[in-house]
C-alpha positions, -999 to 999 in steps of 0.1 A, spaced: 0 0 0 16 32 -14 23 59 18 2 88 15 23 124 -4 32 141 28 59 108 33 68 105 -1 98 80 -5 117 100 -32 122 128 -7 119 123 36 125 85 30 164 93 17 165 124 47 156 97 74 181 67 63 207 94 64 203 107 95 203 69 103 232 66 91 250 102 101 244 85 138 259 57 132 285 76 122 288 103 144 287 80 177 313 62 159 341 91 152 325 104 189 342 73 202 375 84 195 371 122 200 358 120 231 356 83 247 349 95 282 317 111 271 314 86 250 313 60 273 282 79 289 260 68 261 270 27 258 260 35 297 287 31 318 295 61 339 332 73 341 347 97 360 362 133 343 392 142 361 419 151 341 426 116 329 438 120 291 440 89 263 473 93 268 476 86 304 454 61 303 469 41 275 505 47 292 495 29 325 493 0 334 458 -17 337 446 -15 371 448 -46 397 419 -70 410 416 -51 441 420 -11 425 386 -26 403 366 -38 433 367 -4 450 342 10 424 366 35 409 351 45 380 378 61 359 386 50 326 410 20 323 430 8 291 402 -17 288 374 7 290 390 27 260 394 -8 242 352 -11 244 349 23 236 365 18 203 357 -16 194 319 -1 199 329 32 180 346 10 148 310 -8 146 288 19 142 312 43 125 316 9 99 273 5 100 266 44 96 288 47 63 274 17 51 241 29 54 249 63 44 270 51 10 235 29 1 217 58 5 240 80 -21 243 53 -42 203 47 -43 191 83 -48 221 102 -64 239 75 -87 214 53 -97 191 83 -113 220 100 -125 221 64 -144 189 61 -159 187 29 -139 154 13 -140 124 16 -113 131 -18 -103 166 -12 -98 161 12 -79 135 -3 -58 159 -30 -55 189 -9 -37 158 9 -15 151 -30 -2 189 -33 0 191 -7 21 161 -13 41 177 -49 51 207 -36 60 189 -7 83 166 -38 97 195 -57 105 211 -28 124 181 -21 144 189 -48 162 223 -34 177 204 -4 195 182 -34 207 205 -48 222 221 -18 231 194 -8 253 192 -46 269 229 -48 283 225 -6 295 193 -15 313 205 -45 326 237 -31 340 213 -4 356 196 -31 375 223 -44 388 238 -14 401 204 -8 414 205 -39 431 242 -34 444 231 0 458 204 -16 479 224 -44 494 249 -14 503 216 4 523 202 -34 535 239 -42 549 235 -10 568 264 9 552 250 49 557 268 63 527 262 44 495 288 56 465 279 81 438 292 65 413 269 35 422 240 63 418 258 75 386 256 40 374 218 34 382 211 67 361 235 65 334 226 31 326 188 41 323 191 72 301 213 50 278 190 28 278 163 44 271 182 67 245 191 31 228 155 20 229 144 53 208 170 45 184 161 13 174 127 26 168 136 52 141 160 24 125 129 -3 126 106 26 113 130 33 84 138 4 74 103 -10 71 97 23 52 128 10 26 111 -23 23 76 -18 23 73 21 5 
């Protein structure tokens, strides 16, 4: 069933699968401008004190007992998560965003055929499905580790300890906004790429 003209696919349809794709993107080169802050939106809450990238990758990673203390500044590990999660949506944005050039300014520039065309749009739209399912999941592992800090927090209180951590509050909220931010996300990817393959 054709979408009514307000939503027609030749215009907002290539808008939305690139701003898709410019997110991807941007998180991803975000991830290695900025990892601290970056770290804020996979949901893990960091400390920012003056620690640098290059302090951190200059020292050593930190002992068994320097991690159970709940320090929450950024370790060589951290920064190693940061990236790996930065190289897979920078990789997934430009994807997207090179199948959306490709399908509205090369192909007509082509003369290609409508069902060519409607062939790269499905393309696309599988691709964009498929990725939906990383802010999914996403939003899972942030609201999960909000729980459990959650639940950490009120052993703290149960056991009787008066003065509970903030970075074990930091962690309840950060986890939930990322969460929820991650949750959004996969809604405007499901919402586009069902518009790819069904418009």
């Amino acid at each position: 069933m054709p979408l009514p003209s307000i939503f027609d696919s030749l215009t907002i349809l290539p808008l939305l699968t690139t701003l898709i794709g410019t997110g991807g993107l941007t998180v991803g080169v975000y991830s290695f401008i900025n990892p601290i802050a970056a770290a804020r939106i996979y949901g893990i809450p960091v400390s920012t004190s003056s620690t640098t990238l290059t302090n951190i990758l200059s020292t050593a990673p930190p002992s068994l007992a320097a991690s159970r203390t709940g320090d929450t500044t950024m370790t060589r590990r951290d920064f190693s998560y940061i990236h790996a999660l930065g190289i897979r949506n920078l990789t997934t944005g430009l994807g997207i965003i090179s199948l959306t050039g490709y399908w509205h300014f090369i192909l007509p520039s082509q003369q290609a055929s409508p069902e060519v065309q409607l062939a790269v749009q499905r393309a696309l739209g599988i691709v964009i499905l498929l990725g939906s399912f990383v802010p999914v999941v996403d939003a899972w592992v942030c609201w999960i580790a909000s729980r459990d800090a959650a639940e950490a927090q009120a052993k703290k209180r149960k056991a009787g300890v008066m003065k509970v951590a903030h970075s074990r509050d930091e962690a309840v909220e950060t986890g939930r906004r990322a969460g929820n931010l991650h949750a959004m996300r996969s809604i405007v990817w499901l919402v586009g790429a069902l518009w790819c393959l069904l418009g």
